[in-house]
N, C-alpha and C positions, 0 to 999 in steps of 0.2 A: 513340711516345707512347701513355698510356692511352687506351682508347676510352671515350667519353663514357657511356654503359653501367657499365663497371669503374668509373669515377670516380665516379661516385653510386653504386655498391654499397658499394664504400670508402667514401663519405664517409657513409654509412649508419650502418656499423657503426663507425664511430668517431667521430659527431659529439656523444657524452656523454660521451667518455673522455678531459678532460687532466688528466692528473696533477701538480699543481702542487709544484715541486722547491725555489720558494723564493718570497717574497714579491715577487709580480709577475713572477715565473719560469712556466714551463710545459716540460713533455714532453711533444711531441704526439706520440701513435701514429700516424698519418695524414702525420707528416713521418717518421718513422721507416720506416714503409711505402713512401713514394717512393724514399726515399736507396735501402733495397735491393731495390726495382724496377730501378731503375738500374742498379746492379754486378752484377745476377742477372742482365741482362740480353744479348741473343746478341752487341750488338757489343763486347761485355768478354771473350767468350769465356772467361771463365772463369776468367781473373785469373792466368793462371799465371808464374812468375816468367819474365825475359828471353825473353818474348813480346811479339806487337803487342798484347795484351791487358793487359799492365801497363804499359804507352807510357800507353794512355786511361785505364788507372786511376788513376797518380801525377798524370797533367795532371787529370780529375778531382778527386782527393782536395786537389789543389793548393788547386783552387779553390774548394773547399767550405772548406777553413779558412782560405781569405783573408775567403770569405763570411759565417764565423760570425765573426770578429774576431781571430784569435789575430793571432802575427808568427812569421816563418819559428826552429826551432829543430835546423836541421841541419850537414852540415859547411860550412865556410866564411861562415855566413851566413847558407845557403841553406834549403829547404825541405825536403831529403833526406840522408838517411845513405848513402854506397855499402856495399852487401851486394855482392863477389865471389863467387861462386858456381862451379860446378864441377856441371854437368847432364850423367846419363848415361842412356842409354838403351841395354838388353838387346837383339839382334836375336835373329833366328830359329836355334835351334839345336838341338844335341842335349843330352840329360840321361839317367844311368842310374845306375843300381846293378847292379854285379855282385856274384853270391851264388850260390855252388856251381856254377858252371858257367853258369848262367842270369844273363840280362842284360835285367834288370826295369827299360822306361823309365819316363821321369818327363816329362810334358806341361806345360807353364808352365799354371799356372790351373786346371791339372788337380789331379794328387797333389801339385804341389810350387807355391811361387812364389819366385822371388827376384829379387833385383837388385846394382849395385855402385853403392858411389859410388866408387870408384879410376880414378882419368881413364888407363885402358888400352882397348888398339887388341881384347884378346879377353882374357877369362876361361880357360883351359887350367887342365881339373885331371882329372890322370889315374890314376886308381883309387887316390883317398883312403882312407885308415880309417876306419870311422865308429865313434864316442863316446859313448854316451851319459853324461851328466854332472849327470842329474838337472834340477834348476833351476838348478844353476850358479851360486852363490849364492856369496860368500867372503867372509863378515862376522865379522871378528874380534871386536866387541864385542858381538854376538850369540851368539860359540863356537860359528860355521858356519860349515862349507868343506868345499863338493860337491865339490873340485878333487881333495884328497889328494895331490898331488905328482904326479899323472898330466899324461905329457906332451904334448900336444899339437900341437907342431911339424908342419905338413904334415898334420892329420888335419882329420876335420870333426866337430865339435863339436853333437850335438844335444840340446836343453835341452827342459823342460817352461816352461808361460808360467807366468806369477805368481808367489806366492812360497811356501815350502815349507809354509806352515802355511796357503794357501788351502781347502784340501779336507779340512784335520788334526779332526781326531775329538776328542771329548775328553780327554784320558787318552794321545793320542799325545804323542812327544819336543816335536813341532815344536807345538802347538797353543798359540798366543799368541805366542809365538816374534819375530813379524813383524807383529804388529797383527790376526790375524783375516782377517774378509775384507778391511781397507783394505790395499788394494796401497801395499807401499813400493818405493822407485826400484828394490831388488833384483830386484824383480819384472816391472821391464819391458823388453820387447823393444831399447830403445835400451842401456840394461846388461848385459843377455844377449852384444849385438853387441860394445859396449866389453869386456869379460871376456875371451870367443873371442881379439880382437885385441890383448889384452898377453898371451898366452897361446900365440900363435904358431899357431893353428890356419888353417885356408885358407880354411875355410869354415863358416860359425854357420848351423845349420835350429832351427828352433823350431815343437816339434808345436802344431800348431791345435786351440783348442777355445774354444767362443763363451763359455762360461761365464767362464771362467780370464783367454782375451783381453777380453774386454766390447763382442765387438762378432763378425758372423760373416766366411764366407771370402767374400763379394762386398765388404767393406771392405778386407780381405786387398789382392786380388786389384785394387782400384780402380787404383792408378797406373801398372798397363800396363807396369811393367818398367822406369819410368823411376826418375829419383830425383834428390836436389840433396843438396849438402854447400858447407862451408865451403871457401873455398882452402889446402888444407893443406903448409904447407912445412918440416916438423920430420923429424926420423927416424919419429916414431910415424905410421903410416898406417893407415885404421881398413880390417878386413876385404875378401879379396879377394872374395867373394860372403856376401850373406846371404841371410835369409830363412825362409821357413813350409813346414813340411809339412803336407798334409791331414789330418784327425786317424785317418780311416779307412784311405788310403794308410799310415800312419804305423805302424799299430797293425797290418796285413798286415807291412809289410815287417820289424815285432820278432818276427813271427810264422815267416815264412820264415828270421829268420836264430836260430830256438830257442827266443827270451825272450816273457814277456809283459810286453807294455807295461801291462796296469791292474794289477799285479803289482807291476813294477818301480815303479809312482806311489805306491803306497803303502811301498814299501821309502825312495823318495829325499824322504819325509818322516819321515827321521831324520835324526839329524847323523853317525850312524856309518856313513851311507852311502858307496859307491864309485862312481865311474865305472864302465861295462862298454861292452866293448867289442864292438859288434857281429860276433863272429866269422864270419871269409869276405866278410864283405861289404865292398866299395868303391864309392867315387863319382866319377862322371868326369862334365865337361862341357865344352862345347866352345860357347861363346856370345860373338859377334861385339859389338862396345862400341863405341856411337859417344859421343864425349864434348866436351864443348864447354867453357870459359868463358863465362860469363854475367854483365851486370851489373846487380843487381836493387837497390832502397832502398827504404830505410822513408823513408815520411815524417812527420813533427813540426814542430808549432806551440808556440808556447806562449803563455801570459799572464805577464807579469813582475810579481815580487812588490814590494809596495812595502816591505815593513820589513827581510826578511830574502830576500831572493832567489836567495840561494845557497843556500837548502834549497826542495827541489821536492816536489810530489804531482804523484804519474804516474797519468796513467789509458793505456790501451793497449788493442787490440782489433787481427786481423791482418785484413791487405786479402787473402792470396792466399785461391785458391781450386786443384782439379785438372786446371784448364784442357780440353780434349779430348782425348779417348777412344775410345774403339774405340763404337759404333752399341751404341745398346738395344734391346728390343722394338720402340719405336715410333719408330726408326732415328734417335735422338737423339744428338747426339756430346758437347754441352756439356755438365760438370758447371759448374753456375753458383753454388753453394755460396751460397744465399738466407739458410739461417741458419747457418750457417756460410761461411766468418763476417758477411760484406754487411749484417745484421743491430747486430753489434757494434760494425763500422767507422760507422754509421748513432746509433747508442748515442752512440760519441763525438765526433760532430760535434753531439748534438742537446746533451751537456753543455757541451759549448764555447762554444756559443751562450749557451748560459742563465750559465754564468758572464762572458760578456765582454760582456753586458747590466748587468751590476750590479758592486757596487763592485769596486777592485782588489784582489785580495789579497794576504794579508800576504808567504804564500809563493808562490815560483813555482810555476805548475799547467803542469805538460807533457804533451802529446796526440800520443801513437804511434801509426803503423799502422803493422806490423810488415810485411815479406816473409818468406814461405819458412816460415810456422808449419808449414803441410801435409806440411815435407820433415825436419822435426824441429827446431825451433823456432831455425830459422838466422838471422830478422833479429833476435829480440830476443839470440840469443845474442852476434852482432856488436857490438851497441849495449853488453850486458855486459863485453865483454870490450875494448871501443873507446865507454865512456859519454863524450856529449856532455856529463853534469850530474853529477858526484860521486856515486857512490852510497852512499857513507859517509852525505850528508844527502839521499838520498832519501825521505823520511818513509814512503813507502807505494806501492806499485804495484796500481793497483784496475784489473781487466782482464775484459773481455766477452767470450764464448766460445759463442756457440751460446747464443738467447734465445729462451724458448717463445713459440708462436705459436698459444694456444690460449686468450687470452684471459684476465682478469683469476684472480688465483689467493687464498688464503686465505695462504699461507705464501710462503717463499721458501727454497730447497734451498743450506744450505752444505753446501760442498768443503771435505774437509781438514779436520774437525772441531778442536779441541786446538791448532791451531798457533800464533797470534797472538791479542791483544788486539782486532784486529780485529772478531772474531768478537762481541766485545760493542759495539762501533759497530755492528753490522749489529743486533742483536737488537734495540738502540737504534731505529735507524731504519726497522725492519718493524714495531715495535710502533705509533709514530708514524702507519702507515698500517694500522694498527688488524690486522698479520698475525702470522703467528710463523716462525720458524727451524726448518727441520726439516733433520736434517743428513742429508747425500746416503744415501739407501737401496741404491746401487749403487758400494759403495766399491771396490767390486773390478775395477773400470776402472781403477782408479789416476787420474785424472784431476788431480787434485793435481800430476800429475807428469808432464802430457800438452799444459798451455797454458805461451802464451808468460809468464805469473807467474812460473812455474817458474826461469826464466832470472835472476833478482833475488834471489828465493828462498835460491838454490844460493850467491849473495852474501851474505846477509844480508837483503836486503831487506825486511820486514815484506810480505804480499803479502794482497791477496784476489780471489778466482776466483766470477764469476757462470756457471753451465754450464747450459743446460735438461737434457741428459741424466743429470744424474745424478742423478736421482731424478724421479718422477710426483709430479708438483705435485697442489695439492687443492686443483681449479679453484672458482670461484665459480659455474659452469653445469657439474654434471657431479661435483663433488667428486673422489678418491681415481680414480675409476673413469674420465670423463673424462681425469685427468691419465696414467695406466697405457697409454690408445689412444693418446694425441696422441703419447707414447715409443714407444709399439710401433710406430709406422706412421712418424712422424721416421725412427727409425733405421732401416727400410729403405731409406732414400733418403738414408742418410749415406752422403757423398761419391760420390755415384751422381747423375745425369742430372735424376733427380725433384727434388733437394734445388734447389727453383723458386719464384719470385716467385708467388701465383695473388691474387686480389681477396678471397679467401675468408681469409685468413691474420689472424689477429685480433694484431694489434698492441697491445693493453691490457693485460694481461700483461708485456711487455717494457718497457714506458714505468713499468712499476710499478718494475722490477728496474734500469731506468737511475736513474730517482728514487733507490733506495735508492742506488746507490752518487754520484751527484752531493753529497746532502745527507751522505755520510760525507764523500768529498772537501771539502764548502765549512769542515766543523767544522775539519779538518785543516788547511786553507789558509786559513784565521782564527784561529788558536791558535798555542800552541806545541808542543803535544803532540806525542808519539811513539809511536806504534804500539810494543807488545816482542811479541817471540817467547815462549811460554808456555815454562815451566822446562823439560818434556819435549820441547821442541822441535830435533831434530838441527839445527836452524838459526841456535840464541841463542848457541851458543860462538862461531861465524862474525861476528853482528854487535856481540856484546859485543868483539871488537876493537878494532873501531872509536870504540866509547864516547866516546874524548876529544874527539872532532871533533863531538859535538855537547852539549859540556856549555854 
């Protein structure tokens, strides 16, 4: 329990903050603060999937939306969706490269990290080829392909992260090419892995670098070797290892075997580019795989609509977190993942409330907490590919992802600028609370393409993403400058040990950013309206399919 101390400094700093979401509605920050005390806290351990730590989380989150009023919207009935899962964890092994005689190891978390999600007893790869293949990009309606018909089979496949026009100059082939600096799917490390593995190679490394990644190598490096995937039973199997090299490791061993690697970065920002192949050198490892079956769920509520209830607004936010860890400085094992996400799951229990206080709506309103976002967005991709509610008439997917905890802000930071209609429902409802829109300053995360939204998205689904990091907000105490620390000092402690509940965490800010997206939801789940995907959007071909199902 809080100590009586924390509880008046809390109730301190937030007894002038409720944000009113609707007439005779409230967002309190100070209930938002409890809920993720709670799941940040050591006996949740961290939230991780098919752990005792997501036993108390689903019984938890059970009861939190029996409490705010929903009714159960999962399979049978019930209160939960089953997520199969497939948990693997690296052991202790060897790693090298061999190069002219000499046999240069590789330390996990050192020069290299990887893992597998392939439920095998050991990893065996004995002196691969190595590839490099540029960014590895193969976008035909782009007139790009890093590949060139080089074969791959049996070799190992090393890519640059983002996308070929991230670092492009003016005047170069690739500049604009890909958006600039907003990372498109091309660019990220889960495509890099998919590509490798229709491509036949054995094993995907992807050079590290913070700028390119949007994040450094102790987030790298956070999951310990473990990993989760979906249970896969097709021919297609995704890669037998992947994973990161150091960027420094990375840039020695192009150096040892001839090339330069800041040489070659600006050659494979062209489209006339080739694979090269690291001459002499091979990679072998030798790493023991313990692997499990696991059965993880999301769970969902919902409110039924009274006019048309077969069209729904989603809101969603994910319950896991990285569960525990190898000891920190101050021998800490729990990562408890406070705003991330505990923060978001707390979001959508405090909207639930405030809609199932006031009248029914027209549409259904459905309340997800995902599993498995942390392992690559495994329960809302379930729920995609196995949806409880049509997604033909899903109106909208509005999803919490990491919410600033720095206190009331002037603006509010969209993700994903360009893509939906959406985008003018938010400018709507920030203006409302007298802020503006400022689109994410750090596009180059990709993050558009890193939350469970993304999973809907990739459907059609009209989507919008609240993130604190992608961009330094322009606080109300501290402006531009304030907003720049409260990121810079967050993201140390993204998915790391720190990421903690403390008394000090100003929840007014968040309760502004749950407001805006509740008050888009009530407009949507009182109308008829339909959210569209903006003309430029790779996403309006996907839902203009479906058109007829909701004329």
């Amino acid at each position: 329990m809080m100590s009586i101390r924390a509880a008046a400094v809390l109730a301190a700093s937030l007894s002038t903050a409720l944000w009113a979401a609707a007439p005779g509605q409230t967002i309190d920050p100070a209930r938002l603060s409890e809920t993720t005390r709670v799941l940040a806290s050591d006996p949740f351990q961290g939230r991780a999937p098919g752990t005792p730590g997501e036993k108390k989380t689903i019984d938890y989150l059970i009861g939190r939306f029996k409490e705010a009023g929903l009714s159960p919207a999962g399979d049978d009935g019930g209160w939960t969706q089953r997520v199969p899962l497939v948990h693997t964890r690296l052991g202790s092994g060897s790693m090298r490269v061999d190069l002219g005689g000499t046999a240069l190891p590789l330390t996990q978390k050192q020069q290299i990290y990887v893992n597998t999600v392939r439920p095998v007893d050991r990893v065996s790869i004995d002196k691969a080829p190595l590839v490099f293949v540029g960014y590895g990009v193969n976008a035909p309606e782009r007139q790009w392909d890093d590949f060139k018909g080089v074969d791959l089979h049996g070799k190992v496949a090393v890519f640059l992260v983002n996308d070929p026009d991230f670092e492009a100059k003016p005047g170069e082939p690739s500049a604009g090419r890909f958006g600039g600096k907003a990372m498109t799917y091309y660019g990220r490390w889960t495509y890099k892995y998919e590509e490798a593995a229709r491509r036949g190679a054995i094993a995907a490394l992807i050079v590290h670098d913070a700028p390119g990644a949007g994040y450094g190598w102790s987030t790298v490096v956070a999951p310990g070797g473990e990993n989760y995937d979906i249970v896969r039973t097709g021919p297609a199997q995704p890669i037998l290892l992947q994973g990161w090299l150091e960027g420094d490791a990375a840039r020695d061993l192009f150096r040892r075997a001839g090339l330069d690697l800041d040489k070659l970065r600006v050659e494979a920002r062209s489209p006339s580019f080739k694979p090269v192949a690291l001459q002499g050198a091979t990679f072998s490892a030798d790493l023991p795989v313990t692997s499990e079956q696991v059965q993880s769920y999301n769970v969902l509520g919902k409110i039924a609509g009274a006019k048309r209830p077969d069209e729904t607004v989603m809101y969603g936010a994910h319950w896991d977190a990285y569960g525990i860890g190898t000891p920190d400085a101050q021998g800490r094992t729990i990562r408890p993942g406070a705003a991330d996400d505990a923060i978001g799951v707390a979001g959508l229990i405090e909207i639930a409330r405030a809609f199932a206080a006031g009248p029914k709506p027209d549409r259904t309103l459905v309340f997800a907490a995902w599993t498995a976002e942390e392992r690559g967005l495994l329960g809302s991709e379930t729920y995609a590919v196995h949806p409880l509610f049509p997604l033909d008439k899903t109106v909208a997917n509005l999803t919490m992802d990491i919410l600033q905890t720095a206190g009331p802000a002037h603006d509010v930071v969209l993700v994903g600028a360009g893509q939906s209609s959406l985008e003018d429902d938010l400018a709507r409802a920030a203006q409302a609370q007298g802020r503006t829109v400022t689109p994410e300053t750090l596009p180059e995360r990709g993050l558009f393409y890193r939350a469970d939204h993304f999973s809907f998205a990739r459907r059609g689904v009209p989507t919008l993403l609240l993130m604190g990091i992608a961009g330094p907000h322009d606080l109300a105490d501290g402006g531009k400058a304030a907003g720049e620390k409260w990121l810079e000092d967050y993201m140390a402690c993204y998915h790391q040990t720190c990421d903690a509940w403390t008394p000090d965490l100003d929840f007014r800010g968040a309760a502004q950013d749950v407001k805006l997206l509740f008050d888009i939801g009530h407009t949507l789940a009182f109308s008829d309206q339909w959210p569209e995907w903006r003309p430029s959007s790779e996403f309006r071909a996907i839902r203009e399919k479906s058109s007829a199902e909701r004329r």
